[in-house]
N, C-alpha and C positions, 0 to 999 in steps of 0.2 A: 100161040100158047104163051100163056105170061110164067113167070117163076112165081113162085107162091115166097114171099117175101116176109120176113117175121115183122111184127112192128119198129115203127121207126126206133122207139125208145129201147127194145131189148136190143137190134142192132145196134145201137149206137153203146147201151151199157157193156154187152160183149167185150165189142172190139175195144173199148176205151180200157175195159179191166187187162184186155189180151195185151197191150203195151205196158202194164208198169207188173204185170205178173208173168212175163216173159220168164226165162229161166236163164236167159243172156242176151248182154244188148246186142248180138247178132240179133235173134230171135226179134226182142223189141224192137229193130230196125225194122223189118218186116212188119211186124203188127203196126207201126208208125204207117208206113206205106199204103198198110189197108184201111186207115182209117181216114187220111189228109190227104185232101187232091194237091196234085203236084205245084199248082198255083194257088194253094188257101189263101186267103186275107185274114191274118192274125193281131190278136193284139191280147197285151197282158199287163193286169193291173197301169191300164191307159195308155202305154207302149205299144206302138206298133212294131210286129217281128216280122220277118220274113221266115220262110218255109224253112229253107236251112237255118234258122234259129228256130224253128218250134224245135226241129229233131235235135237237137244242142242242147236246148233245155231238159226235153223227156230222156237222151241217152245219157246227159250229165247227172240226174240224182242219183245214177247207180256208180254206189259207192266201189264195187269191180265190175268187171267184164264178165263175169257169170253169178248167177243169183237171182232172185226175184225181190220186188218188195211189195210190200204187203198193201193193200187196197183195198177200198170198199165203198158204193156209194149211199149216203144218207138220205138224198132223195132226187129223182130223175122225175120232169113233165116231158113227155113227148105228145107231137101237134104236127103229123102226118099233115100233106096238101091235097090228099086225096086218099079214096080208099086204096089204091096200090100201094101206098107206103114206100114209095119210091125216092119223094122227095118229103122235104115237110121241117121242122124244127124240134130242137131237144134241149134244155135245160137242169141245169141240176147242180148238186154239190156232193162231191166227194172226200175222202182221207187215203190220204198215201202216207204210207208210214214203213220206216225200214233206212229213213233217212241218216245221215253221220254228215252235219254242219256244224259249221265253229259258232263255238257263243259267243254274244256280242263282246261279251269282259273281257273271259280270258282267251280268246280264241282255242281253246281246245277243242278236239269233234265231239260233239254228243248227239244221242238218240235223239231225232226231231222227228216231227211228221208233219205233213202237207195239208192244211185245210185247201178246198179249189172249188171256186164257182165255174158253171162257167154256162152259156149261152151259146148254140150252133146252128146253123143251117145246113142243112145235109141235103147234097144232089146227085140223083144219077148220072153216071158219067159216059154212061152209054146207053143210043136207043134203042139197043134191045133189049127187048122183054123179058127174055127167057134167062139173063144174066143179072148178079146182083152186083151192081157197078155201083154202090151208095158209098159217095166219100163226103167229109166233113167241106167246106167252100168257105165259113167263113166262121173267124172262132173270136169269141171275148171270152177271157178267163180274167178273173179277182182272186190272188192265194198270197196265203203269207206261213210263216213256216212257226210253230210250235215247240218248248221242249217237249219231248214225248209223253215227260212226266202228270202234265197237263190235258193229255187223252182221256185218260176217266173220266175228270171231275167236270170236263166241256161236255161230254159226252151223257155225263148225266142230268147235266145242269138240261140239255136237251129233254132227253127223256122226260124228266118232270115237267117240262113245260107243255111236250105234245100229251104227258097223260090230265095234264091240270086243262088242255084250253081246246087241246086237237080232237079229241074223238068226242064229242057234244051232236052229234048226229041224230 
């Protein structure tokens, strides 16, 4: 008997939202765990990171040690390697927002948020079936940080474009 396994692309949107919407980076620790095999191959904006720098990076934007920040993804492809949904790839782009980074000027902290590509391959990590062992194995992310104040008007500038170019079906 196999585990009936949701798609690769909601697993993978879950657990990604379960890390930056944690409630404390205890919490986010854990949801890091469930999402990155212990040996990922990492790399960001053309840097390669090692495993304890991904977790450094995700527990660093929280501005304390309890609190969540706010997330959401703009769009996910997922491209399963089979119908089990076991292993396969996930793509997409998200906003993390709830950020507090210095401005380039004056260095004071202000409200930022996080645009982030990013590209994955996701494998099970174990051969049994009846268990959902799906962890990320090899990650490319492209992000660069925002004032906050800048969220609407990106966001809309979107908008209009997928209502001018995107739904033509």
């Amino acid at each position: 008997m196999s585990a009936n396994l949701p798609p690769i692309a909601e697993w993978a949107e879950k657990r990604t939202a379960a890390v930056y919407t944690a409630k404390s980076k205890a919490l986010a620790k854990i949801a890091i765990e469930e999402l990155f095999a212990p040996h990922v191959k990492a790399s960001i904006n053309g840097r390669k990171i090692t495993r304890d720098e991904v977790d450094q990076l995700l527990l660093g934007m929280r501005p304390n040690e309890e609190g969540a920040l706010g997330f959401y993804w703009t769009d996910i492809v997922g491209a399963p390697r089979d119908p089990s949904h076991r292993d396969g790839s996930v793509s997409g782009m998200f906003i993390i927002s709830g950020l507090q980074l210095p401005h380039p000027q004056t260095g004071q902290l202000v409200p930022t948020f996080r645009r982030k590509g990013v590209a994955v391959i996701i494998k099970s990590q174990s051969q049994d079936p009846t268990i959902d062992s799906r962890r990320i194995v090899d990650f490319v992310a492209v992000a660069n940080n925002y004032p906050l104040d800048q969220l609407a008007a990106q966001e809309k500038k979107r908008g209009t474009y997928m209502s001018k170019y995107g739904y033509k079906l």
